[in-house]
C-alpha positions in Angstrom: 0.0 0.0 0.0 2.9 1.9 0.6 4.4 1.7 -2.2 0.9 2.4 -4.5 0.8 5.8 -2.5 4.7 6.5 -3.5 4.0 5.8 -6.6 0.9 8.2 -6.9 2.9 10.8 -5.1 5.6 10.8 -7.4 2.8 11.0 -10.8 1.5 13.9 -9.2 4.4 15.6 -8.5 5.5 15.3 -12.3 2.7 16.8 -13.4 2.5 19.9 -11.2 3.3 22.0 -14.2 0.4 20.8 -15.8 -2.2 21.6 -13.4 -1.0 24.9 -12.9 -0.7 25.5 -16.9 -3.9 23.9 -17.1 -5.3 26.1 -14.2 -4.0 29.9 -15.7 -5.9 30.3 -19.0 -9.4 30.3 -16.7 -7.5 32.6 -14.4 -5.8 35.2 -16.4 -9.3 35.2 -18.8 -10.7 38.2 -17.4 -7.1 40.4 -17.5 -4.6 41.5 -20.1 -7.1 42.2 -23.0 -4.5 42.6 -25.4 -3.9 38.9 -25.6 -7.3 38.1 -26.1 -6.3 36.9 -29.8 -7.7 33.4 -30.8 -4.9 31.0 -31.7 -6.5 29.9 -34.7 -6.9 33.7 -35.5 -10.5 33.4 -36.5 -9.8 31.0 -39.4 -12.0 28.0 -40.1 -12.0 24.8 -41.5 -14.6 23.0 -43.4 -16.8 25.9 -42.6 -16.3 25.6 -38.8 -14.0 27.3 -36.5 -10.7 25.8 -36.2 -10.1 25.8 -32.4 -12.8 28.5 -31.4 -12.2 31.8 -29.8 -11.7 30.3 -26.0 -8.4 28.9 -27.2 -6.6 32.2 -26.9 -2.6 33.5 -27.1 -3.0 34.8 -23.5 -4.5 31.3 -22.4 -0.8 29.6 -24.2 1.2 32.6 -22.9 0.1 32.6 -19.1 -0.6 28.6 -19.1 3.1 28.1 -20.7 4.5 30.5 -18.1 2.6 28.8 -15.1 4.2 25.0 -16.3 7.5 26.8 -16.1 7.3 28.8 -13.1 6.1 25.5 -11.1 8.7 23.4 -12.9 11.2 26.3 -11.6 10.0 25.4 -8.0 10.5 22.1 -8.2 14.1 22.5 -9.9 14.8 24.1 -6.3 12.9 21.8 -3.9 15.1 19.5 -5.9 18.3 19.5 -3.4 16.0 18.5 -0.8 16.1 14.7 -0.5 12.0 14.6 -0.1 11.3 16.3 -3.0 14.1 14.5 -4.9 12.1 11.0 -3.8 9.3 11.7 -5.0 10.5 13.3 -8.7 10.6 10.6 -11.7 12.9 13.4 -13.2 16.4 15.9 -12.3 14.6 18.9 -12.6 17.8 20.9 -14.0 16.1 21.7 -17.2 13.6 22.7 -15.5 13.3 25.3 -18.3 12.0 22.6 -21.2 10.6 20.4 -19.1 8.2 23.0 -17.9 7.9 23.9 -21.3 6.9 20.7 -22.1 4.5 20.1 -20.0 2.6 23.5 -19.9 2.8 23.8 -23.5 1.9 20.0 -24.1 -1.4 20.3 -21.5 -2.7 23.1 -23.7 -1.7 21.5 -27.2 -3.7 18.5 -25.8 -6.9 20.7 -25.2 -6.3 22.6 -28.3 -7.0 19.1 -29.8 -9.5 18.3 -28.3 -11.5 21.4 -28.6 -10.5 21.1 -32.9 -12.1 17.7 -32.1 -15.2 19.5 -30.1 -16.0 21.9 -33.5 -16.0 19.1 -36.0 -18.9 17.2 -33.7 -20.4 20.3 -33.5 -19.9 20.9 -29.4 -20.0 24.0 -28.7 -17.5 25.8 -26.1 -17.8 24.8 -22.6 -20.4 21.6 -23.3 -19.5 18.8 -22.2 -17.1 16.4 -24.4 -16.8 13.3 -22.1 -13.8 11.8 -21.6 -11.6 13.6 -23.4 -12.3 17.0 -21.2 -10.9 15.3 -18.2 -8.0 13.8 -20.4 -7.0 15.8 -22.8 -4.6 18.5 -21.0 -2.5 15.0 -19.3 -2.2 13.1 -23.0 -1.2 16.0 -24.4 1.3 17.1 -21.6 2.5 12.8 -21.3 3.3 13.1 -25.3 5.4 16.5 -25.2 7.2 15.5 -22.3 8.5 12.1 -23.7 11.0 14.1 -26.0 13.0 14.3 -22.5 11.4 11.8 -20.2 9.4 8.8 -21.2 7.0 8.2 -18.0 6.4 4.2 -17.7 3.1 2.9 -18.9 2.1 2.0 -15.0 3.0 6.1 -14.5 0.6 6.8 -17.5 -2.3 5.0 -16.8 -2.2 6.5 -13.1 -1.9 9.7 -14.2 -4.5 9.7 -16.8 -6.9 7.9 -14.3 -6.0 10.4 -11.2 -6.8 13.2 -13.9 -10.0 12.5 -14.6 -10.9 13.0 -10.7 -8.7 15.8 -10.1 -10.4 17.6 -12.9 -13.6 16.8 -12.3 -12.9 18.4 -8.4 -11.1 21.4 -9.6 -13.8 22.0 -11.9 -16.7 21.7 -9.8 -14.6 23.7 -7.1 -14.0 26.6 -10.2 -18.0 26.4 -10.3 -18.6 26.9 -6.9 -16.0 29.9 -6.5 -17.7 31.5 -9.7 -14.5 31.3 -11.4 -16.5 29.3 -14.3 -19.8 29.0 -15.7 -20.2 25.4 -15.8 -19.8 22.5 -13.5 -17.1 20.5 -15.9 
């Protein structure tokens, strides 16, 4: 039992950046206007928007940063045996591997939301499972060019997702940070 808790411990400490990347695009939405500029810049395909206007260059900018900033904080805990136990990785490129990880959580949902317009669901509807997967396949992939997490380390991750995202979500709700539940 131990050991399954180590194990989780460590899978959530690697993916830290994520959340936090994950987490700053519904923070920052509401401040710094001038980066309110949709990725896909408007364009469509096949007569539907590409990504959608919530997919935004301050949502990449400020979710990047967050991955980097945590990733950062963990490259300092790192000469602390504690923090070195639980890390899968030597967070001295802590630069790219926050990179990674931010910029790989919000490439993920970028897919997913391309994914969303072609089945017609609109912004914010539900889009079950890939809402509470998305941001940790796409974060798992990028990350491999440096680290390639086990497939035990995967499957946790991905399962431990979905529940963290579904509580942070809710929580969002309730805090009137978002409009809907999920």
């Amino acid at each position: 039992m131990q050991e399954a808790i180590f194990f989780l411990t460590k899978c959530l400490y690697l993916m830290m950046p994520v959340y936090f990347a994950n987490m700053a695009p519904v923070l920052v939405k509401k401040h710094f206007k001038f980066l309110d500029i949709p990725v896909d810049m408007g364009k469509k395909f096949k007569g539907k928007p590409i990504l959608g206007s919530h997919k935004t260059v301050r949502g990449f900018v400020f979710g990047v940063f967050a991955g980097i900033a945590v990733a950062y904080i963990q490259n300092i805990l790192y000469v602390y045996d504690v923090f070195r136990s639980i890390s899968f990785v030597d967070y001295s490129n802590w630069l790219l591997l926050g990179f990674l990880l931010g910029f790989g959580a919000l490439f993920g949902d970028s897919v997913k939301s391309f994914f969303k317009r072609r089945a017609d669901v609109k912004p914010g509807d539900r889009f079950i499972p890939w809402d509470q997967i998305d941001y940790s396949i796409g974060s798992l992939v990028f990350v491999s060019f440096i680290f390639v997490p086990s497939w035990q380390a995967v499957l946790t991750v991905i399962s431990i997702n979905i529940i963290i995202h579904m509580i942070a979500n809710h929580a969002a709700y309730y805090l009137g940070i978002t409009k809907v539940k999920w």
